[in-house]
ChimeraX commands (.cxc) that place a marker at each C-alpha (Angstrom):
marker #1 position 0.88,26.00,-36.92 radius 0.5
marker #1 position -0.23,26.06,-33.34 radius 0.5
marker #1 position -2.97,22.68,-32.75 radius 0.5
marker #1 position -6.30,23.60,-32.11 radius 0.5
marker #1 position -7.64,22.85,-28.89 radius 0.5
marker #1 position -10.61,20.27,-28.57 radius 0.5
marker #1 position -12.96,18.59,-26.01 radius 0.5
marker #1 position -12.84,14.85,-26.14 radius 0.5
marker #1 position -15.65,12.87,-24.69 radius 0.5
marker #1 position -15.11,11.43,-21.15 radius 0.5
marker #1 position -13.98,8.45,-22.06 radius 0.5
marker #1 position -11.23,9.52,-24.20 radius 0.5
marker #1 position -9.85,12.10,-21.58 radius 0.5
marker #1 position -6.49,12.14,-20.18 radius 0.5
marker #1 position -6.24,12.25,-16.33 radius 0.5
marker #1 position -2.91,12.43,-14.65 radius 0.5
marker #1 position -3.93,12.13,-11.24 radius 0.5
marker #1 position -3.38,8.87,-10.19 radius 0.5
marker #1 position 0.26,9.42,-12.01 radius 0.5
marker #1 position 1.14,12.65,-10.04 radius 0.5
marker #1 position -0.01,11.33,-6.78 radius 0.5
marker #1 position 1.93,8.27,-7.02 radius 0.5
marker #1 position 5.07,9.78,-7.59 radius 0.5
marker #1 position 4.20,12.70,-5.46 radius 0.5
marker #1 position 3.57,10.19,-2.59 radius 0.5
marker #1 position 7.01,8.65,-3.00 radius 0.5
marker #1 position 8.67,11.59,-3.24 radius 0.5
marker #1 position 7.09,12.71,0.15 radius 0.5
marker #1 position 8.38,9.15,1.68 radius 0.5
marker #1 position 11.38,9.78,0.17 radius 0.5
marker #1 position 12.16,12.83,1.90 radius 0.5
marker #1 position 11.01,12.11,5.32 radius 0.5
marker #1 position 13.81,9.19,4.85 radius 0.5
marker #1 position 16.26,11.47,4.36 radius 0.5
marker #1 position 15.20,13.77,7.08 radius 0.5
marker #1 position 14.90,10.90,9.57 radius 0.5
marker #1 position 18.04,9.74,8.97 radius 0.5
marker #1 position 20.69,10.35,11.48 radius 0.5
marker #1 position 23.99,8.66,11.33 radius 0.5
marker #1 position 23.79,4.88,11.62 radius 0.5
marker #1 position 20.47,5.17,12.88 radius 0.5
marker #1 position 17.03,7.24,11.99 radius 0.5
marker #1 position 14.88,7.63,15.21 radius 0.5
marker #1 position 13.66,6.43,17.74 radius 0.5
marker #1 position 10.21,4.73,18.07 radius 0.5
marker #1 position 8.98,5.27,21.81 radius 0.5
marker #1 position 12.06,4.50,23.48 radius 0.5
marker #1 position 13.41,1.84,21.12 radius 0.5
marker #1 position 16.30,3.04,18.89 radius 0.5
marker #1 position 14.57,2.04,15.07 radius 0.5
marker #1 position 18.00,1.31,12.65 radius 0.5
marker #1 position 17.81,2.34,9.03 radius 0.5
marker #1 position 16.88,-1.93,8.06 radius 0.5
marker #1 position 14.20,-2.51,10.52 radius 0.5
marker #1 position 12.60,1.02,9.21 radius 0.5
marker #1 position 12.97,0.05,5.48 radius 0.5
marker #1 position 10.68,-2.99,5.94 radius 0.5
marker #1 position 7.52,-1.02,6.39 radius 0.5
marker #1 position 8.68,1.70,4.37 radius 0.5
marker #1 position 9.43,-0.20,1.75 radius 0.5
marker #1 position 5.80,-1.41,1.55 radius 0.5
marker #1 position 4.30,2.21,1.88 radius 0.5
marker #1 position 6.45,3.27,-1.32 radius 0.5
marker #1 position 5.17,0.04,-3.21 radius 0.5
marker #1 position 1.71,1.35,-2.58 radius 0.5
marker #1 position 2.74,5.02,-4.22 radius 0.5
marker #1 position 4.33,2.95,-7.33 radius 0.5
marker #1 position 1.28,1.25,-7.61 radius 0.5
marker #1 position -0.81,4.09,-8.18 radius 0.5
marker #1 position 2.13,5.65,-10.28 radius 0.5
marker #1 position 1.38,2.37,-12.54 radius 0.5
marker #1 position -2.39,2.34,-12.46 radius 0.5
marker #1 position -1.97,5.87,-13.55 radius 0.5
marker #1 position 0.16,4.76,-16.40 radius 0.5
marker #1 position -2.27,2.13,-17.99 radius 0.5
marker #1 position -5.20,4.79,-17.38 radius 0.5
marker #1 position -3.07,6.89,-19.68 radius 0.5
marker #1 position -2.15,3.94,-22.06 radius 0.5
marker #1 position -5.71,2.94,-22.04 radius 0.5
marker #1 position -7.02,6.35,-23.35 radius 0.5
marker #1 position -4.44,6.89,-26.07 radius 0.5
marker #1 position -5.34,3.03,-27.33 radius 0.5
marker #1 position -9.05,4.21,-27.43 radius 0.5
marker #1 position -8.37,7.67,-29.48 radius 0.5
marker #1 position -6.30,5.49,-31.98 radius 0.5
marker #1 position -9.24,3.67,-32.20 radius 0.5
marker #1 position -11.71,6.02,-32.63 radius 0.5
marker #1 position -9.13,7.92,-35.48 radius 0.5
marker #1 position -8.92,4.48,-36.88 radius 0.5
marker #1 position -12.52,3.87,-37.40 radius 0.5
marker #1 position -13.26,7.55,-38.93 radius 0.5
marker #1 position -10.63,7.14,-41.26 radius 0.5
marker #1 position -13.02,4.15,-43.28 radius 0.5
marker #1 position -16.59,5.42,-42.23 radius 0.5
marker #1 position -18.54,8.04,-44.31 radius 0.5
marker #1 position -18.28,11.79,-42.96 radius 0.5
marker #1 position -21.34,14.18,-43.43 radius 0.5
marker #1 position -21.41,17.60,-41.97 radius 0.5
marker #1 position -24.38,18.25,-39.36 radius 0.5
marker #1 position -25.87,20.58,-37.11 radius 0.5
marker #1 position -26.34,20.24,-33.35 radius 0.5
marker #1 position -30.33,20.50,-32.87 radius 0.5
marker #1 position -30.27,20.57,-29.33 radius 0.5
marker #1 position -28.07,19.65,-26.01 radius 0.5
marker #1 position -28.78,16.38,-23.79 radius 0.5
marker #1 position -28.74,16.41,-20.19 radius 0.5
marker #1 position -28.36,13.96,-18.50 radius 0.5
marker #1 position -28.72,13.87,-14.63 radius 0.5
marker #1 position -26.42,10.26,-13.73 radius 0.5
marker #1 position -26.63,9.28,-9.63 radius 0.5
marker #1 position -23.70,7.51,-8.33 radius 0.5
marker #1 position -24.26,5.36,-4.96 radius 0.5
marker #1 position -21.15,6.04,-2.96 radius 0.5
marker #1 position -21.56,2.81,-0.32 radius 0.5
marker #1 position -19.32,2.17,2.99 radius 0.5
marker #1 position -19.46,-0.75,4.52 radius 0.5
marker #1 position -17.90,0.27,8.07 radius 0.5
marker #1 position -20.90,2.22,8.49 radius 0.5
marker #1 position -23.51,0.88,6.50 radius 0.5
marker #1 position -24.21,4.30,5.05 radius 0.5
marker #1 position -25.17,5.02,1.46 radius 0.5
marker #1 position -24.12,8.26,-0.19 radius 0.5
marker #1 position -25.70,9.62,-3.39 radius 0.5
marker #1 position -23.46,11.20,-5.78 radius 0.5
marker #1 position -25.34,13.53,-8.70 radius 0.5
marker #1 position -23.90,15.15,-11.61 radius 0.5
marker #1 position -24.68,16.08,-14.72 radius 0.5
marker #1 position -23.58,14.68,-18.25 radius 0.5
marker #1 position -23.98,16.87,-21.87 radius 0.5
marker #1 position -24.49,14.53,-25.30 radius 0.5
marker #1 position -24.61,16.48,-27.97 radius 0.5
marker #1 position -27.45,15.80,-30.43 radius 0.5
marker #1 position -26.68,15.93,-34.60 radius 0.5
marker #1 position -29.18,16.38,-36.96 radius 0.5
marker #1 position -27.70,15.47,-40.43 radius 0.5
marker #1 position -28.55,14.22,-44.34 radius 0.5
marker #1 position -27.46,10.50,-45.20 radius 0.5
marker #1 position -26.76,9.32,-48.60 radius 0.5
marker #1 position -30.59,8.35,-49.18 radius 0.5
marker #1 position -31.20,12.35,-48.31 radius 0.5
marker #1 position -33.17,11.51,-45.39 radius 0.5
marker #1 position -32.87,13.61,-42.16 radius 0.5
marker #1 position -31.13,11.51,-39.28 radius 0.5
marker #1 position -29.83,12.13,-36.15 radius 0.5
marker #1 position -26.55,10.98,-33.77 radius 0.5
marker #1 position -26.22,11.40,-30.19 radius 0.5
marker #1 position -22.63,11.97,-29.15 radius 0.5
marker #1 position -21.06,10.13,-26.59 radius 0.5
marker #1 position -20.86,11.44,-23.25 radius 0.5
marker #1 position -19.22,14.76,-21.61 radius 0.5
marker #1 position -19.05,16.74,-19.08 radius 0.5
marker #1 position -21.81,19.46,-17.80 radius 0.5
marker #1 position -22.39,22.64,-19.35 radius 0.5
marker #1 position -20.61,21.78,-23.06 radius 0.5
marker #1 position -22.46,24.73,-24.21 radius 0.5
marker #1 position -19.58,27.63,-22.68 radius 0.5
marker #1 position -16.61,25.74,-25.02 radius 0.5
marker #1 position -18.96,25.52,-28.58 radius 0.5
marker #1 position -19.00,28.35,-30.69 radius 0.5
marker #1 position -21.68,27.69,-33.54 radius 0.5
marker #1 position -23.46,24.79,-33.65 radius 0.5
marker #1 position -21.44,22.84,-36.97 radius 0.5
marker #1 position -20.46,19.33,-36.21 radius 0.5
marker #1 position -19.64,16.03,-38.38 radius 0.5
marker #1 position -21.01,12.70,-38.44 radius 0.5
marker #1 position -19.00,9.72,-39.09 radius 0.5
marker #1 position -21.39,6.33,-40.28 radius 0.5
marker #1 position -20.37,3.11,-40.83 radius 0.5
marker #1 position -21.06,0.88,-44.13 radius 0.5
marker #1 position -23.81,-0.51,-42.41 radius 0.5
marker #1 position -25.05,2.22,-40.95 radius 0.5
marker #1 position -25.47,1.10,-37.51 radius 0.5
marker #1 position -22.22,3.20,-35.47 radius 0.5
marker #1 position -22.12,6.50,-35.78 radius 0.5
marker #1 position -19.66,8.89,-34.07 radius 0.5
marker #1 position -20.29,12.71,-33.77 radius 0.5
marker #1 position -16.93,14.98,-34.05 radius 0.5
marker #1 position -15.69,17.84,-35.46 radius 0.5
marker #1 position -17.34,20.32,-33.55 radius 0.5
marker #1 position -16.47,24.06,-33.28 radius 0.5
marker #1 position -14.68,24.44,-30.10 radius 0.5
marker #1 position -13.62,28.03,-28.77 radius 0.5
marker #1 position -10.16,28.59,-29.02 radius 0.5
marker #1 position -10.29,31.54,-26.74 radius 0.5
marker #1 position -12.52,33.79,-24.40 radius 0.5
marker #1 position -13.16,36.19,-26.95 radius 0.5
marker #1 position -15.25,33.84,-29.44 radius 0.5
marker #1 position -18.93,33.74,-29.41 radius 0.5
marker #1 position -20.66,30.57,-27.79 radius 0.5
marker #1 position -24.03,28.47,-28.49 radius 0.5
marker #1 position -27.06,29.98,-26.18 radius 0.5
marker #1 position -29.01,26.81,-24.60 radius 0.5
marker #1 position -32.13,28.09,-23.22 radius 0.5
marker #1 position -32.75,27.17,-19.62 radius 0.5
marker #1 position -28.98,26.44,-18.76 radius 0.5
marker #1 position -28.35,27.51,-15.20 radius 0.5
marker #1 position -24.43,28.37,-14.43 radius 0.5
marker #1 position -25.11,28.54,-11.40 radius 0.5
marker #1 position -23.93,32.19,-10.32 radius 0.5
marker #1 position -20.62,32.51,-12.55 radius 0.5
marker #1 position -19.83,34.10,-16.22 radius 0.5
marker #1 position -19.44,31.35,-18.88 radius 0.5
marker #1 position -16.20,32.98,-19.51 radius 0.5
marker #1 position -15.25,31.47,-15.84 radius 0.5
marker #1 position -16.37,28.14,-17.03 radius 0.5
marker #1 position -14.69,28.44,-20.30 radius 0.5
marker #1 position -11.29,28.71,-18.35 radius 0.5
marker #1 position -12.14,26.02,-15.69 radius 0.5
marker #1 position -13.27,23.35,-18.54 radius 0.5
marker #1 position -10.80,24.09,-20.62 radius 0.5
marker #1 position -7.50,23.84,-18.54 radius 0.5
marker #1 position -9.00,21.55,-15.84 radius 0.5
marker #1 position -6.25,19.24,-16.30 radius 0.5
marker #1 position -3.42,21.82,-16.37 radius 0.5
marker #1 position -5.44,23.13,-13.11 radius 0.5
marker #1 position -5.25,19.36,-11.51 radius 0.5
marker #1 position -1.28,19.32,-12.26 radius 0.5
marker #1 position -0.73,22.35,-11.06 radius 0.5
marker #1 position -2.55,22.03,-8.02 radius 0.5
marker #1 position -1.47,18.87,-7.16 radius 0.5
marker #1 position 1.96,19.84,-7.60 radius 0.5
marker #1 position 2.02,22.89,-5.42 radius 0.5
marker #1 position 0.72,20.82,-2.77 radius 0.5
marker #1 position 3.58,18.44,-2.90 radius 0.5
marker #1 position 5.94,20.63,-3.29 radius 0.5
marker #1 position 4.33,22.50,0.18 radius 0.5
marker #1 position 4.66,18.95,1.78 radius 0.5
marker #1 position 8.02,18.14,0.52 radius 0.5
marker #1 position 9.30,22.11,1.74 radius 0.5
marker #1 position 7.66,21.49,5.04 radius 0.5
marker #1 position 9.39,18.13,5.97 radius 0.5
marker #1 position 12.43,18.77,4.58 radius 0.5
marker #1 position 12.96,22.05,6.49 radius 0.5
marker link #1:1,2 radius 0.2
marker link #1:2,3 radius 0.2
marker link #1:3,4 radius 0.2
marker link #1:4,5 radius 0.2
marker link #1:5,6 radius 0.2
marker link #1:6,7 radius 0.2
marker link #1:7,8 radius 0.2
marker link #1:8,9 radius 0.2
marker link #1:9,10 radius 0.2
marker link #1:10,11 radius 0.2
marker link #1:11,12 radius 0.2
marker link #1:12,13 radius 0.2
marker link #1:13,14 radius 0.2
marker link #1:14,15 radius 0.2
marker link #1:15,16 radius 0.2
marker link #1:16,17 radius 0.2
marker link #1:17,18 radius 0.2
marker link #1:18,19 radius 0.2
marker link #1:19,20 radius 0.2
marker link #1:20,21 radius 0.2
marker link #1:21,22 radius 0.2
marker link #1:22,23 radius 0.2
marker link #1:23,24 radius 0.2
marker link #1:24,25 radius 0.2
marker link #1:25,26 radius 0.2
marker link #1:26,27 radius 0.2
marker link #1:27,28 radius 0.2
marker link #1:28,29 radius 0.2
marker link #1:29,30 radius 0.2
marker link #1:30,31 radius 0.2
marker link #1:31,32 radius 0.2
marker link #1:32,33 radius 0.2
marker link #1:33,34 radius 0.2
marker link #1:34,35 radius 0.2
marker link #1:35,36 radius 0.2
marker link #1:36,37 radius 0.2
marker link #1:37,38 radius 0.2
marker link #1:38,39 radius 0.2
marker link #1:39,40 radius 0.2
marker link #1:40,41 radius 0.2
marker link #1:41,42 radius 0.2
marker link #1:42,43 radius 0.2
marker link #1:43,44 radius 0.2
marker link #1:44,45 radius 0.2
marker link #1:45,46 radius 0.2
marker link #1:46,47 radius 0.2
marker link #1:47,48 radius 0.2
marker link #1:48,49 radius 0.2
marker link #1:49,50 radius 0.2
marker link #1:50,51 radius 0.2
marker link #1:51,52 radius 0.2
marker link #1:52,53 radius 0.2
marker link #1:53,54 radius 0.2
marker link #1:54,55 radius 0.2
marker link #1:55,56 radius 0.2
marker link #1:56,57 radius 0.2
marker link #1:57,58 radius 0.2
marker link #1:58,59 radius 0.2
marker link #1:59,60 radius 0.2
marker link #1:60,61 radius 0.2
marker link #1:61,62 radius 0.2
marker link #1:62,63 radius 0.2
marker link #1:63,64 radius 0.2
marker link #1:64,65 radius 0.2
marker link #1:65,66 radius 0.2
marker link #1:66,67 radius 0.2
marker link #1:67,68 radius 0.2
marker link #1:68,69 radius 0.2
marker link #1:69,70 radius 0.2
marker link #1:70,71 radius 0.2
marker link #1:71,72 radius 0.2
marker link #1:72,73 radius 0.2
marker link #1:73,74 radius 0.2
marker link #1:74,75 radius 0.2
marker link #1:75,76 radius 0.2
marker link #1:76,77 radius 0.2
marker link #1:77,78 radius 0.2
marker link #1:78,79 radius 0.2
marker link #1:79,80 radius 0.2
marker link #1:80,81 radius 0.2
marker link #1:81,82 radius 0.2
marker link #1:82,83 radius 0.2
marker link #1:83,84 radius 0.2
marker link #1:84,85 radius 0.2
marker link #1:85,86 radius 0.2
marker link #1:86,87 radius 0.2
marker link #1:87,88 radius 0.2
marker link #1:88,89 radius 0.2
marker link #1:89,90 radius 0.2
marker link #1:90,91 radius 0.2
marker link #1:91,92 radius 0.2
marker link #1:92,93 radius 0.2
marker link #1:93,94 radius 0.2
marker link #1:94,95 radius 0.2
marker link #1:95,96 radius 0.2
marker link #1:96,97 radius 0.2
marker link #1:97,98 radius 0.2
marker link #1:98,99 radius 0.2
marker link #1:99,100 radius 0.2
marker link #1:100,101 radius 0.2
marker link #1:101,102 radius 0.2
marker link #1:102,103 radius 0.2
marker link #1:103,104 radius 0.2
marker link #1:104,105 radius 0.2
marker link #1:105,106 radius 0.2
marker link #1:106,107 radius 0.2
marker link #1:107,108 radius 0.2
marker link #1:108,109 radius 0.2
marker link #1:109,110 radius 0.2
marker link #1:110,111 radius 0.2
marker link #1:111,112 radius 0.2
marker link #1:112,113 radius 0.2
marker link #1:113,114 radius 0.2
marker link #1:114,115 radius 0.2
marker link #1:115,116 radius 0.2
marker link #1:116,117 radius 0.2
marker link #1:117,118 radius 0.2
marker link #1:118,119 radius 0.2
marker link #1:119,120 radius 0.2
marker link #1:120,121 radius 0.2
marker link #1:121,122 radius 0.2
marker link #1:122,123 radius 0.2
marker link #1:123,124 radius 0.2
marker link #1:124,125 radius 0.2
marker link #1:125,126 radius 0.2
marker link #1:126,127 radius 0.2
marker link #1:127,128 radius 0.2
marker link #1:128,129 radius 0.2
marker link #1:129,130 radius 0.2
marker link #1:130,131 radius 0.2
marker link #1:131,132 radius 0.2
marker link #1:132,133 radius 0.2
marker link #1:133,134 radius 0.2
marker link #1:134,135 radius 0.2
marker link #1:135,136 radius 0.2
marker link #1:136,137 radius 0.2
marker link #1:137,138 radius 0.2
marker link #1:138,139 radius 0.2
marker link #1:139,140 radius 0.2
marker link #1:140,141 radius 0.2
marker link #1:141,142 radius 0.2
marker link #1:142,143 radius 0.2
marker link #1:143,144 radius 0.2
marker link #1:144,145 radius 0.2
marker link #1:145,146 radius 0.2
marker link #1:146,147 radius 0.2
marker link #1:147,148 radius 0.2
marker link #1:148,149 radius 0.2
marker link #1:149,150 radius 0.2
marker link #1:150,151 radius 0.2
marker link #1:151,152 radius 0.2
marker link #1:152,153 radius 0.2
marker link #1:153,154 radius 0.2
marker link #1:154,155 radius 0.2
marker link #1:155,156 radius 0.2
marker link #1:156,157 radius 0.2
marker link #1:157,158 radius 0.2
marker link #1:158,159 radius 0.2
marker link #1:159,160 radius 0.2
marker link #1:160,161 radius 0.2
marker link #1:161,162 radius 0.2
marker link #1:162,163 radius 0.2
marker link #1:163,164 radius 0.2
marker link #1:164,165 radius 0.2
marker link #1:165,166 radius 0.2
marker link #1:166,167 radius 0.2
marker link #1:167,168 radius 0.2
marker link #1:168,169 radius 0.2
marker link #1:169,170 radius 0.2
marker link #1:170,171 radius 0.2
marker link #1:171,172 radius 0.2
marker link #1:172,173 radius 0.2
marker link #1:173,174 radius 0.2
marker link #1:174,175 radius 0.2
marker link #1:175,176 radius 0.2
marker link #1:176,177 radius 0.2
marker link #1:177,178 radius 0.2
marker link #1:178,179 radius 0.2
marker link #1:179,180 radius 0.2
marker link #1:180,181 radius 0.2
marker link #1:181,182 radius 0.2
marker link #1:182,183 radius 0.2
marker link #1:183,184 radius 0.2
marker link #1:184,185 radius 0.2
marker link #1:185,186 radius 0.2
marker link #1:186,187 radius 0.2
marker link #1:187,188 radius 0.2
marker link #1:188,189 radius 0.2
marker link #1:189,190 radius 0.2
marker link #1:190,191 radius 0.2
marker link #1:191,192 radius 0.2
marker link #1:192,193 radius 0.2
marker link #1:193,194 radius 0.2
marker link #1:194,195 radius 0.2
marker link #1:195,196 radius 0.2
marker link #1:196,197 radius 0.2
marker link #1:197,198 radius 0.2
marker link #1:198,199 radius 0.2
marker link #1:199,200 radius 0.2
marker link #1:200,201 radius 0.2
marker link #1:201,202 radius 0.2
marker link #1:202,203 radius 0.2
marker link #1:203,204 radius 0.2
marker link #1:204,205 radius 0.2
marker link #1:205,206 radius 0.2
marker link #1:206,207 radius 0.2
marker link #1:207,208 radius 0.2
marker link #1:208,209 radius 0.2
marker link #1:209,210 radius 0.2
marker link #1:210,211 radius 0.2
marker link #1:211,212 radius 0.2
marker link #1:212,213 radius 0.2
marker link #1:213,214 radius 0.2
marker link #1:214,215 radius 0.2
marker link #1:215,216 radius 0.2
marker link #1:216,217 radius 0.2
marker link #1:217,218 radius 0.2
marker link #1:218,219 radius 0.2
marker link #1:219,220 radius 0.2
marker link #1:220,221 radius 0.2
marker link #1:221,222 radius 0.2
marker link #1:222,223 radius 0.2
marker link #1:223,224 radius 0.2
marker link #1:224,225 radius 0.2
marker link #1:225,226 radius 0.2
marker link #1:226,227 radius 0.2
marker link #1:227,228 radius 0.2
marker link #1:228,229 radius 0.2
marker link #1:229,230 radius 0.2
marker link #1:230,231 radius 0.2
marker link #1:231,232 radius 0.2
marker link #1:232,233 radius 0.2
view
């Protein structure tokens, strides 16, 4: 049985970025070694004939720099698998009541981009989407749960507005999940008055959303491979 596909919140989201570029990066050192290389020697530098050990010194320190993002990239990854098994962990032994999602959150956050060389501040703004829960607790009172953060427009990949609410014993941590994802362009999504998609179909969004990573890879990997073509030819 094919998995169904689901959002997870920011902070639980794999990004392969820093892993691709890394490795893309050496790669692309890699080659232009091997195309620089010629005989006992590789090029020339100005007039100075550069052999293959007084070239490795600095290259050797420009490929440590693509392992180390290679690396970073690997704990990121590590990082966000240790948090899911976390977050499964904790689900498994708090109580689960089925809710409804009363309404959207935006939330507008403003990132201050500074350089120093300049003295120039840039202001970044984007948009964030927490999903409110209305729900009934043991005691049959009404309560709600704010989801933890994701990214804008959530309403395109929801198709009805069903979610679950995980409590702890003592009440106080509460984690919203099980919502109804769409599984494909042809299901029916959530209508949030007042959303503005800003000129495209939420279909479009649908697709960019939902195979954003897949659309990072594959990007990222054409445009090494371009590089690698070009300097090898």
């Amino acid at each position: 049985m094919k998995k169904e596909w689901k959002l997870w919140p920011r902070e639980y989201e794999y990004r392969y970025g820093k892993l691709i570029c890394g490795i893309g990066f050496d790669l692309f050192i890699g080659a232009f070694i091997l195309r620089s290389i010629q005989k006992d020697t590789l090029f020339f530098v100005g007039e100075k004939e550069v052999t293959f050990s007084e070239f490795m010194i600095p290259v050797g320190g420009i490929l440590a720099i693509g392992l180390i993002i290679a690396v970073l990239g690997i704990l990121e990854i590590r990082k966000v698998s240790m948090l899911r098994k976390e977050r499964r962990l904790l689900m498994e032994h708090f109580e689960c009541y089925d809710g409804t999602i009363s309404e959207i959150e935006r939330i507008q956050v403003n990132e201050i981009v500074k350089s120093e060389a300049d003295n120039i501040h840039n202001e970044n703004t984007h948009l964030l989407s927490k999903v409110v829960v209305k729900y009934t607790d043991w005691d049959r009172r009404e309560r709600i749960a704010v989801s933890e953060e994701y990214g804008e427009y959530l309403s395109v990949l929801l198709k009805d507005t069903r979610a679950k609410v995980y409590v702890s014993k003592n009440g106080n941590n509460r984690i919203v999940d099980g919502l109804s994802w769409r599984q494909s362009a042809r299901d029916g999504y959530i209508d949030v008055p007042g959303e503005d998609l800003r000129f495209l179909p939420k279909n479009v969004y649908y697709h960019m959303f939902r195979f954003k990573n897949r659309i990072e890879i594959l990007t990222l990997l054409i445009a090494f491979s371009i590089m690698l073509i070009l300097i090898l030819s």
